[in-house]
Structure formats: C-alpha cells, structure tokens
ZALO-409539 format. One record per atom (N, C-alpha, C, O): x, y, z; residue in three letters. Coordinates in Angstrom, 3 decimals. Atoms other than C-alpha are relative to their C-alpha. Example, Ala and Ser with C-alpha at 12.3 -4.5 7.8 and 13.67 -1.06 7.14 Angstrom:
2
<r x="0.890" y="-1.190" z="0.000" residuo="ALA"/>
<r x="12.300" y="-4.500" z="7.800" residuo="ALA"/>
<r x="0.900" y="1.200" z="0.000" residuo="ALA"/>
<r x="1.936" y="1.181" z="0.665" residuo="ALA"/>
<r x="-0.820" y="-1.190" z="-0.060" residuo="SER"/>
<r x="13.670" y="-1.060" z="7.140" residuo="SER"/>
<r x="-0.770" y="1.090" z="0.730" residuo="SER"/>
<r x="-0.261" y="2.198" z="0.899" residuo="SER"/>
% end
This chain:
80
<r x="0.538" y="-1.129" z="-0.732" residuo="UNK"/>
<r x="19.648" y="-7.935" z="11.350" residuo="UNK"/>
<r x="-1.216" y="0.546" z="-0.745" residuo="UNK"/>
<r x="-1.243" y="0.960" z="-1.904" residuo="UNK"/>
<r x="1.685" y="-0.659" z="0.960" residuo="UNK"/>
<r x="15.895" y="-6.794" z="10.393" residuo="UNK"/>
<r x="0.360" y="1.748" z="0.435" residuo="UNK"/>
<r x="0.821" y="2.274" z="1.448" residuo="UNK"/>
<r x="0.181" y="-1.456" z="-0.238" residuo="UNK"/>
<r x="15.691" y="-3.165" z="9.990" residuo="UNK"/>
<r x="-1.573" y="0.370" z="-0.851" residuo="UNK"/>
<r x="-2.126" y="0.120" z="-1.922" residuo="UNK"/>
<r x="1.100" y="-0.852" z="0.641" residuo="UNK"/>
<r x="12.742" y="-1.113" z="9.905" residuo="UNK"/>
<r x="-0.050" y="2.033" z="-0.184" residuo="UNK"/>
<r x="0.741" y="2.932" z="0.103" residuo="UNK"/>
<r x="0.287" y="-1.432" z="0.120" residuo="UNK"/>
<r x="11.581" y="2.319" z="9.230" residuo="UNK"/>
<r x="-1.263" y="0.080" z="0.009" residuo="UNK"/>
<r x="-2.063" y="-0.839" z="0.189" residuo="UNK"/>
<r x="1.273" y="-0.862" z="0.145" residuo="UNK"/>
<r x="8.774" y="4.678" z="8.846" residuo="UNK"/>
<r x="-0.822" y="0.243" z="-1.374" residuo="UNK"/>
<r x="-0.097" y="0.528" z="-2.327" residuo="UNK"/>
<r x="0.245" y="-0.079" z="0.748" residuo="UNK"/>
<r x="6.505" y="4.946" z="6.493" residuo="UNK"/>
<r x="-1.977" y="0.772" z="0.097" residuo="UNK"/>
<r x="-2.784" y="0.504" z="0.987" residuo="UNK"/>
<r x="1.251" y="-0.715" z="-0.532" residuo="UNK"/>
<r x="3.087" y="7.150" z="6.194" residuo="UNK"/>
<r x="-1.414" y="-0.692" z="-1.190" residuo="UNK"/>
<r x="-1.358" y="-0.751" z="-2.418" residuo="UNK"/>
<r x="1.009" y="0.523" z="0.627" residuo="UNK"/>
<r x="-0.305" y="5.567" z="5.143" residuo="UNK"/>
<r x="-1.490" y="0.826" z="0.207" residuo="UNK"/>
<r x="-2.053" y="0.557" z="1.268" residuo="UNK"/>
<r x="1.074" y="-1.024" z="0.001" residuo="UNK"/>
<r x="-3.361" y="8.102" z="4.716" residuo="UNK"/>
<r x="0.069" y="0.851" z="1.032" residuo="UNK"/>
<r x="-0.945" y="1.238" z="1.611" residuo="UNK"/>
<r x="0.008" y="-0.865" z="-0.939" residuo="UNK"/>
<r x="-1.536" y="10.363" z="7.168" residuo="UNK"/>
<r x="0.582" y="-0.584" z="1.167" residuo="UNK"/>
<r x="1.464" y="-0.110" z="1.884" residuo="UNK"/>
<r x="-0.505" y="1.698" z="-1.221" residuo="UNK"/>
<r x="-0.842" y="7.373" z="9.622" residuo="UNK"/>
<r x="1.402" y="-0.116" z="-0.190" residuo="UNK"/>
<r x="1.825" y="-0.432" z="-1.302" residuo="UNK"/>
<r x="-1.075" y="0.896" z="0.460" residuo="UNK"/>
<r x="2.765" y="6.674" z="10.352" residuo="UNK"/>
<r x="-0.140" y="-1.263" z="0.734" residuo="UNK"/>
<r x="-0.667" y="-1.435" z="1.833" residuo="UNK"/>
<r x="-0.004" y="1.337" z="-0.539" residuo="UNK"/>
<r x="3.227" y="3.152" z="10.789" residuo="UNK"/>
<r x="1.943" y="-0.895" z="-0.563" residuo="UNK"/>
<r x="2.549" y="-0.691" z="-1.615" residuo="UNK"/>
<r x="-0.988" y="0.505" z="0.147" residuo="UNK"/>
<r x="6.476" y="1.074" z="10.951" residuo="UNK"/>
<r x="-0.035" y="-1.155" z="-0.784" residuo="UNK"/>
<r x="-0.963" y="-1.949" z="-0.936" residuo="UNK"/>
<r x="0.616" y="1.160" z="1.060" residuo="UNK"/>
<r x="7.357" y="-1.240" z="8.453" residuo="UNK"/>
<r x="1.843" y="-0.613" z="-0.103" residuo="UNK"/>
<r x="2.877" y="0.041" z="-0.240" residuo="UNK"/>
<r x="-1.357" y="0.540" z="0.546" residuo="UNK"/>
<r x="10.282" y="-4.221" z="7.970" residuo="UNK"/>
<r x="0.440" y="0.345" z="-1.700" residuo="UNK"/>
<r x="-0.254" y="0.311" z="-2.717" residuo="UNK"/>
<r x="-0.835" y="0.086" z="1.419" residuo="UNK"/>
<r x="12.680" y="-3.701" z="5.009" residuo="UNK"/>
<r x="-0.412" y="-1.305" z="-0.523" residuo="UNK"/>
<r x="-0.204" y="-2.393" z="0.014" residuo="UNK"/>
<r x="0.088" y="1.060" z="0.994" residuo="UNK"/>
<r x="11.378" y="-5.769" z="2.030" residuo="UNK"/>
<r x="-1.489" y="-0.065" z="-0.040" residuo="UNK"/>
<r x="-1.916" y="-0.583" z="-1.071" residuo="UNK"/>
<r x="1.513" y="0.305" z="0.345" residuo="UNK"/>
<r x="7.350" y="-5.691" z="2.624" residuo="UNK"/>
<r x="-0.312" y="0.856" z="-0.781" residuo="UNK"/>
<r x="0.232" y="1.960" z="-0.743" residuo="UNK"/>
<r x="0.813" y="-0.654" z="1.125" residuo="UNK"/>
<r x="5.318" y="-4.474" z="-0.136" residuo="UNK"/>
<r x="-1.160" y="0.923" z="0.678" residuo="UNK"/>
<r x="-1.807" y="0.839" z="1.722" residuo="UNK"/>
<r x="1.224" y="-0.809" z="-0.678" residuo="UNK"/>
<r x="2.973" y="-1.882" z="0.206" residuo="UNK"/>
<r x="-0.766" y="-0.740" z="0.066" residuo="UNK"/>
<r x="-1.146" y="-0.656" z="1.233" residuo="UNK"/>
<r x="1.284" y="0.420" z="0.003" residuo="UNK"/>
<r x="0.330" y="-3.837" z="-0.240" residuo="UNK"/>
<r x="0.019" y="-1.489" z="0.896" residuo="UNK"/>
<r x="-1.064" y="-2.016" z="1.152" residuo="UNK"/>
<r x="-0.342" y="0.539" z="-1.841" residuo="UNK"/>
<r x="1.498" y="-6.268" z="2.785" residuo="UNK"/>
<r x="-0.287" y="0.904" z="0.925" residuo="UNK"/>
<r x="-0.912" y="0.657" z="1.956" residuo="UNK"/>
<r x="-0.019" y="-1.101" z="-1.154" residuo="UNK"/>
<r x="1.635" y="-3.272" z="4.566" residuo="UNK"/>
<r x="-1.765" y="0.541" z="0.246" residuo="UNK"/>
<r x="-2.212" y="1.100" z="1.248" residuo="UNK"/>
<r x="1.335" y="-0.856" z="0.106" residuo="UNK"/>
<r x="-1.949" y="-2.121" z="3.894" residuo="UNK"/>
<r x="-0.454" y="-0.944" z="0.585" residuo="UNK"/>
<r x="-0.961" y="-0.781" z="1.695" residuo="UNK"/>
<r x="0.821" y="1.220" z="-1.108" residuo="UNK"/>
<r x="-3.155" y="-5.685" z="4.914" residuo="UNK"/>
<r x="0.219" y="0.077" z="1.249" residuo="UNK"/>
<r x="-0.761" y="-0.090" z="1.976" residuo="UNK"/>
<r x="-0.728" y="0.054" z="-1.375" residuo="UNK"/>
<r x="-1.116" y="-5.439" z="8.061" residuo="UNK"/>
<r x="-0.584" y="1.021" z="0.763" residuo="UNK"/>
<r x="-0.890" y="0.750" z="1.924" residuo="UNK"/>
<r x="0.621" y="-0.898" z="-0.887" residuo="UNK"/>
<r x="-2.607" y="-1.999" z="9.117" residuo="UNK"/>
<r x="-1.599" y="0.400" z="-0.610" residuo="UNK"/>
<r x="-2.089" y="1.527" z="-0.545" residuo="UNK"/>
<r x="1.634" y="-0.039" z="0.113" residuo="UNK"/>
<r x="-6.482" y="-2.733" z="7.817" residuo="UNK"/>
<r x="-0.278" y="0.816" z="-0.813" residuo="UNK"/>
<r x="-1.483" y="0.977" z="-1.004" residuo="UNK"/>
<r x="0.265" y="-1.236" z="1.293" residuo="UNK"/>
<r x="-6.356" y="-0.101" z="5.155" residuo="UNK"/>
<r x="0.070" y="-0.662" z="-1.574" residuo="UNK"/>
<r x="0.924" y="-1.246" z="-2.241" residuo="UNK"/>
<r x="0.341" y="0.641" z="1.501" residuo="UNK"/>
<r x="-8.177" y="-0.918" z="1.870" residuo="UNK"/>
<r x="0.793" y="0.763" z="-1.213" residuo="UNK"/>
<r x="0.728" y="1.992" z="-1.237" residuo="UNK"/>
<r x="-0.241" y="-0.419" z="1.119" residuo="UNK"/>
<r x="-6.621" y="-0.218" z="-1.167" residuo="UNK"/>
<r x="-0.661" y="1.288" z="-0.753" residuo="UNK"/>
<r x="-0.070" y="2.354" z="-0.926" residuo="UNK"/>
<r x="0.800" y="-0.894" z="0.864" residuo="UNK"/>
<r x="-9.262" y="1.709" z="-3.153" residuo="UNK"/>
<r x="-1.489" y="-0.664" z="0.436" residuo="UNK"/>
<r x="-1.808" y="-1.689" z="1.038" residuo="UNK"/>
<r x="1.819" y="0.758" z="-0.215" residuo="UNK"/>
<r x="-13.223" y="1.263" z="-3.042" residuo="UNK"/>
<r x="-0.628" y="0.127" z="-0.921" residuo="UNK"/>
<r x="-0.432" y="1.304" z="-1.222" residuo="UNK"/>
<r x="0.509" y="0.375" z="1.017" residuo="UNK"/>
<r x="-15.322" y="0.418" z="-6.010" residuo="UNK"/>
<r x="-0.888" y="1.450" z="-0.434" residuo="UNK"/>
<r x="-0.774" y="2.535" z="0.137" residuo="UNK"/>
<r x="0.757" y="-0.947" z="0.295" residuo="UNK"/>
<r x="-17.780" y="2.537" z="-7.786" residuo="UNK"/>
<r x="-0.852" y="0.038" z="0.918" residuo="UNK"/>
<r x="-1.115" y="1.176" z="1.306" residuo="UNK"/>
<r x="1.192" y="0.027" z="-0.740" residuo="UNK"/>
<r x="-20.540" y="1.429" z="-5.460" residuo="UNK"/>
<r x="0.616" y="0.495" z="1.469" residuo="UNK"/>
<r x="-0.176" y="0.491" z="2.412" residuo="UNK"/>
<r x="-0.775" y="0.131" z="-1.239" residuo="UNK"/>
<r x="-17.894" y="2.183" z="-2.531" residuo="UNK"/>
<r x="0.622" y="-0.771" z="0.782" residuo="UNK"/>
<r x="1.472" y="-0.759" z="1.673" residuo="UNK"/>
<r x="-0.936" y="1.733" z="-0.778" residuo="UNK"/>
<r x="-17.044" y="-1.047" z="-1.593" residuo="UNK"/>
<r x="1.362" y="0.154" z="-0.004" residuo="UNK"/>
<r x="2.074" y="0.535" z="-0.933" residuo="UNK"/>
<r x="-1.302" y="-0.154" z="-0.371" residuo="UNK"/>
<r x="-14.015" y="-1.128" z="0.098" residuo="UNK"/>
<r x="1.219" y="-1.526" z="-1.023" residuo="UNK"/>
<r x="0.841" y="-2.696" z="-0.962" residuo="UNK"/>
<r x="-0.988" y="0.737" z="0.617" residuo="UNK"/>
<r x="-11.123" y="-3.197" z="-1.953" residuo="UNK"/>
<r x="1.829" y="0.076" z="0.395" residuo="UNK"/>
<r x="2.693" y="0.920" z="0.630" residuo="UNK"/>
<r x="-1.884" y="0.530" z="-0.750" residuo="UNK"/>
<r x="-7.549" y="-5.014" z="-0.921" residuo="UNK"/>
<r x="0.383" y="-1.034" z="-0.966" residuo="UNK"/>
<r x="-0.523" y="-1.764" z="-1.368" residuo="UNK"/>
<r x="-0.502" y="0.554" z="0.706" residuo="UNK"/>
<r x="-5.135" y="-6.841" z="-3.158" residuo="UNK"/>
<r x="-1.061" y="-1.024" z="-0.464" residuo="UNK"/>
<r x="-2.042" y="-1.183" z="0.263" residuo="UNK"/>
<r x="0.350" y="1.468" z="0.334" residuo="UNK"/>
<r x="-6.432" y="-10.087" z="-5.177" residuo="UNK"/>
<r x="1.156" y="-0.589" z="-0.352" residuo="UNK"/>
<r x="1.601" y="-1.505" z="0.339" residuo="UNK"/>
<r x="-0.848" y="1.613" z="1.087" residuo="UNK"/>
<r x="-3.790" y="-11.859" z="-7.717" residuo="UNK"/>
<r x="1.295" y="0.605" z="1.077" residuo="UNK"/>
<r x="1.704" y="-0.287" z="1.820" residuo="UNK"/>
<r x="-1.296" y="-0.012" z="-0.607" residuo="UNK"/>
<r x="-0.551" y="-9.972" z="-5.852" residuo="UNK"/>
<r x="1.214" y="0.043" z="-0.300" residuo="UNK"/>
<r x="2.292" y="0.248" z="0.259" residuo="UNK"/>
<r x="-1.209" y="0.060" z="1.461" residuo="UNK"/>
<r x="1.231" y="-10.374" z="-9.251" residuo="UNK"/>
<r x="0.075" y="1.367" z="-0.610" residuo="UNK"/>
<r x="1.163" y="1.609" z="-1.133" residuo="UNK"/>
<r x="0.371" y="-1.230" z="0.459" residuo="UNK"/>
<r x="-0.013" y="-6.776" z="-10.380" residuo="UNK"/>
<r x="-1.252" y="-0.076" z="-1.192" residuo="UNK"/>
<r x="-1.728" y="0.891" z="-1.786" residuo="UNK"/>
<r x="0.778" y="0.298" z="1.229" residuo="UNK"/>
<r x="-2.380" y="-8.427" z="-12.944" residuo="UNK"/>
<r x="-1.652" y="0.896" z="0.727" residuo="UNK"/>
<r x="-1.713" y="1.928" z="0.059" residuo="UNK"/>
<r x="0.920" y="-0.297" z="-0.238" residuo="UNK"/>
<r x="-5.545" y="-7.235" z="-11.492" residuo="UNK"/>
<r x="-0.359" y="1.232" z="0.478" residuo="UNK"/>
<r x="-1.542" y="1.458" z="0.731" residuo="UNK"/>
<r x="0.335" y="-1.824" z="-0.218" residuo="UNK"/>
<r x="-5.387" y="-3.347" z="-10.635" residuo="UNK"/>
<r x="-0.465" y="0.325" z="1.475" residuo="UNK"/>
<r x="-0.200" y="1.363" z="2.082" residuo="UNK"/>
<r x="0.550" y="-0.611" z="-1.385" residuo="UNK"/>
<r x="-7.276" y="-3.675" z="-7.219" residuo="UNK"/>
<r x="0.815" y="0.543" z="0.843" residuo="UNK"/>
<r x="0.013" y="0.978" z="1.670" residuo="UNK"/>
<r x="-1.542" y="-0.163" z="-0.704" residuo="UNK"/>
<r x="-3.824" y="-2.667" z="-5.271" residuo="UNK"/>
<r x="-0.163" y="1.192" z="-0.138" residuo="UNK"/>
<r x="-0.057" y="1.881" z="0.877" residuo="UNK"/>
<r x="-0.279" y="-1.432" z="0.133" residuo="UNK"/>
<r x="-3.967" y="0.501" z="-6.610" residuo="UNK"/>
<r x="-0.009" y="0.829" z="0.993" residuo="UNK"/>
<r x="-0.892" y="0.771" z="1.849" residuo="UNK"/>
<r x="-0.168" y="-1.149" z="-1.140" residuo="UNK"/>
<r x="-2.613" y="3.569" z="-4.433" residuo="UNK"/>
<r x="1.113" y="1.146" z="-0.614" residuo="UNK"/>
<r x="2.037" y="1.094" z="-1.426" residuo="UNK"/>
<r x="-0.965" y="-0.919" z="0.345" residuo="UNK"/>
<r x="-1.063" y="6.552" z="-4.659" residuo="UNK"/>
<r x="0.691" y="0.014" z="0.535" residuo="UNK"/>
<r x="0.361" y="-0.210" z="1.700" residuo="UNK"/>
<r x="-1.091" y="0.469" z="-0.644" residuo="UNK"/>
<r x="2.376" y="6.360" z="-3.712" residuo="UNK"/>
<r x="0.487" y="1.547" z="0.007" residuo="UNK"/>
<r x="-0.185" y="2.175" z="-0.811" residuo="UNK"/>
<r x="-0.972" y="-1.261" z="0.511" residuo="UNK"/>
<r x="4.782" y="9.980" z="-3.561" residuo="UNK"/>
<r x="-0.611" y="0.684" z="-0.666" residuo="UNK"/>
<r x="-0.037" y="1.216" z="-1.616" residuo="UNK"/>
<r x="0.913" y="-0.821" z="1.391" residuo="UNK"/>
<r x="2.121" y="11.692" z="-5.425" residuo="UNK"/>
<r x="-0.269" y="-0.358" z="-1.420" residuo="UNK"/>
<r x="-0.835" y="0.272" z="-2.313" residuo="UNK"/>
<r x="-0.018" y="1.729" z="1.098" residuo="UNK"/>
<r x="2.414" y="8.452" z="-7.919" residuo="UNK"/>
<r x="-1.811" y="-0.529" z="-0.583" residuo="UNK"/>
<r x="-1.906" y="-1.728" z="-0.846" residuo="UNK"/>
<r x="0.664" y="0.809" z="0.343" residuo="UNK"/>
<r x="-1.136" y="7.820" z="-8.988" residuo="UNK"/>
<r x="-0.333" y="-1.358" z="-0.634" residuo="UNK"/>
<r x="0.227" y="-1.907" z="-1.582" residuo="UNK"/>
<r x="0.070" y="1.722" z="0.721" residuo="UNK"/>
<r x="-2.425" y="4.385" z="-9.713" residuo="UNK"/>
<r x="1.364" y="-0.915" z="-0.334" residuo="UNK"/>
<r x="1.793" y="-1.362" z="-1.398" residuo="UNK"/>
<r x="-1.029" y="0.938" z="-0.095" residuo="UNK"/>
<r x="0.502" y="2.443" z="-8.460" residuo="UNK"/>
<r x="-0.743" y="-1.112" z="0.716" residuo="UNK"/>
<r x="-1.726" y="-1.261" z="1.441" residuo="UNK"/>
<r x="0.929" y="2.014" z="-0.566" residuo="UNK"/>
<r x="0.191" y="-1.676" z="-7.978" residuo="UNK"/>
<r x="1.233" y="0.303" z="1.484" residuo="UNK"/>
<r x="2.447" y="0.293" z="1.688" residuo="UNK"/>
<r x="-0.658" y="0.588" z="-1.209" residuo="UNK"/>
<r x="0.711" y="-1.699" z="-4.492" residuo="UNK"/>
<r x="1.240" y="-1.512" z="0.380" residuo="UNK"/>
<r x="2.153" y="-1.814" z="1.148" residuo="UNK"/>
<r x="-0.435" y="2.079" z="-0.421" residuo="UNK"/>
<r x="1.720" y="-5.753" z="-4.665" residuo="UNK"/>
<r x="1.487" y="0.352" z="-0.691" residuo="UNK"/>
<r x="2.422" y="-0.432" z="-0.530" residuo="UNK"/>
<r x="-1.461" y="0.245" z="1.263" residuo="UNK"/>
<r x="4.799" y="-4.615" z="-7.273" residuo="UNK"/>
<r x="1.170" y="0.974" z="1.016" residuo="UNK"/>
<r x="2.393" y="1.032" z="0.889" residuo="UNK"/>
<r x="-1.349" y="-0.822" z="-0.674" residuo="UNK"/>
<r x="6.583" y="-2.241" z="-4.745" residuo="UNK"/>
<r x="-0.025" y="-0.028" z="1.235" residuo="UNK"/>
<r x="-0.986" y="-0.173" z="1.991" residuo="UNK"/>
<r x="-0.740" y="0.528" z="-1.415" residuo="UNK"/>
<r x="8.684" y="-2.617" z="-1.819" residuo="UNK"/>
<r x="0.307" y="1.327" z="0.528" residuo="UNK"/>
<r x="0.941" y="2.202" z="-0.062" residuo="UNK"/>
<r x="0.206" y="-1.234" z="-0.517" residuo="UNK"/>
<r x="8.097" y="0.031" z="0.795" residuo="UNK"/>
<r x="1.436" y="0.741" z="0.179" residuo="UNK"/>
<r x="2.481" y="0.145" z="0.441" residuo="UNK"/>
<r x="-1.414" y="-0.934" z="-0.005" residuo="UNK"/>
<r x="10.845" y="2.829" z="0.829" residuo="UNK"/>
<r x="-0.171" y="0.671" z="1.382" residuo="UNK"/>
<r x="-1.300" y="0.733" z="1.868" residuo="UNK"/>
<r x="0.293" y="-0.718" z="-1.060" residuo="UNK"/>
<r x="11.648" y="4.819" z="4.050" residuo="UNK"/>
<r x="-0.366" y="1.441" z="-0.435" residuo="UNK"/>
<r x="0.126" y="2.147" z="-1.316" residuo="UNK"/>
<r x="0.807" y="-1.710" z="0.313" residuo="UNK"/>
<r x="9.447" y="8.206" z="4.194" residuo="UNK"/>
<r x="-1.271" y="-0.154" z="-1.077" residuo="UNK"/>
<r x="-1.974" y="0.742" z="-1.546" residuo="UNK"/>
<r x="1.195" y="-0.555" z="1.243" residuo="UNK"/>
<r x="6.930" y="7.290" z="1.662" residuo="UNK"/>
<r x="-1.225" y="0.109" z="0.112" residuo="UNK"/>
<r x="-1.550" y="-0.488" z="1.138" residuo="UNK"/>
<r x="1.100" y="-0.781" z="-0.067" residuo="UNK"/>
<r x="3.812" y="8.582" z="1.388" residuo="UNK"/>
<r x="-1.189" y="-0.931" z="-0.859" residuo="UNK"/>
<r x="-1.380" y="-0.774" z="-2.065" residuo="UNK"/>
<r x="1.425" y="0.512" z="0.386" residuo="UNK"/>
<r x="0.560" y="6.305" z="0.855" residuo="UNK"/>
<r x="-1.348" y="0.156" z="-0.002" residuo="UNK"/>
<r x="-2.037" y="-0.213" z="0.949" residuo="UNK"/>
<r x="0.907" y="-0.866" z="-0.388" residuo="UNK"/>
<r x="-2.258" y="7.972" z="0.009" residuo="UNK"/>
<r x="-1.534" y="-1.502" z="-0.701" residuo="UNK"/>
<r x="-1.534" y="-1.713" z="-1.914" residuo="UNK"/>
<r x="0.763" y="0.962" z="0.444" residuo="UNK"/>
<r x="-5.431" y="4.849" z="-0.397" residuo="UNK"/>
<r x="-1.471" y="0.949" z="-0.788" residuo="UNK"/>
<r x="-1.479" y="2.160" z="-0.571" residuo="UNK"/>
<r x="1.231" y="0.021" z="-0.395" residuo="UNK"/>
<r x="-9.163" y="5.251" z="-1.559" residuo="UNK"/>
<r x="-0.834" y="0.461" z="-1.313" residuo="UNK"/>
<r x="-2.062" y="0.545" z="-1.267" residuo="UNK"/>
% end
C-alpha cells in the first residue's frame, strides 16, 4: 500500500509518496535548491550529500542536504 502525505515547499503544499527525499521532491515540483552567488538557480548534483548544492532549509533547519533526508509529513521546505 503506497501512502502519501503533505508536505510544504516555499509555501506550496504538494503531495509526496512515503520514502522520497526532499531533494526528489524538489526535482519533481521544479523548485531549485539554492542559487549561486551570481543567482544561478541550483538542483542536486552527487545525491550522496558530498557536494552541498541540495541545500534547504528544512523545519527552520538551515543548510540541510536535501538528497540525505526522507520527507516527513508536515514539513516545511523553505529553498533559495
């Protein structure tokens, strides 16, 4: 049985299966991670956590690796 829930992404709720990673989830609803100094928009690379681009604020969590955590119901993803 798949179960989903709710989960909020820069204000956005969007539904999400039990077990995807945030940073599945961000690919899935077009929302970049963070954006560079120059602004450039940025979304996962390695997926392992080695590379930082993932980063998001999670629960009021700064600079969490998106790729390392598995979305919870109610949580709060704040990108950018």
């Amino acid at each position: 049985m798949n179960q989903f829930f709710a989960i909020t992404i820069n204000g956005r709720a969007v539904t999400v299966r039990a077990g995807t990673t945030v940073a599945a989830m961000l690919l899935q609803c077009g929302a970049f991670s963070r954006h560079s100094e120059r602004g450039e928009p940025r979304q996962p690379l390695c997926g392992m956590g080695i590379c930082y681009e993932c980063g998001v604020e999670i629960d009021g969590r700064l600079h969490q690796r998106s790729c390392q955590i598995v979305c919870q119901p109610g949580m709060r993803v704040i990108t950018g």
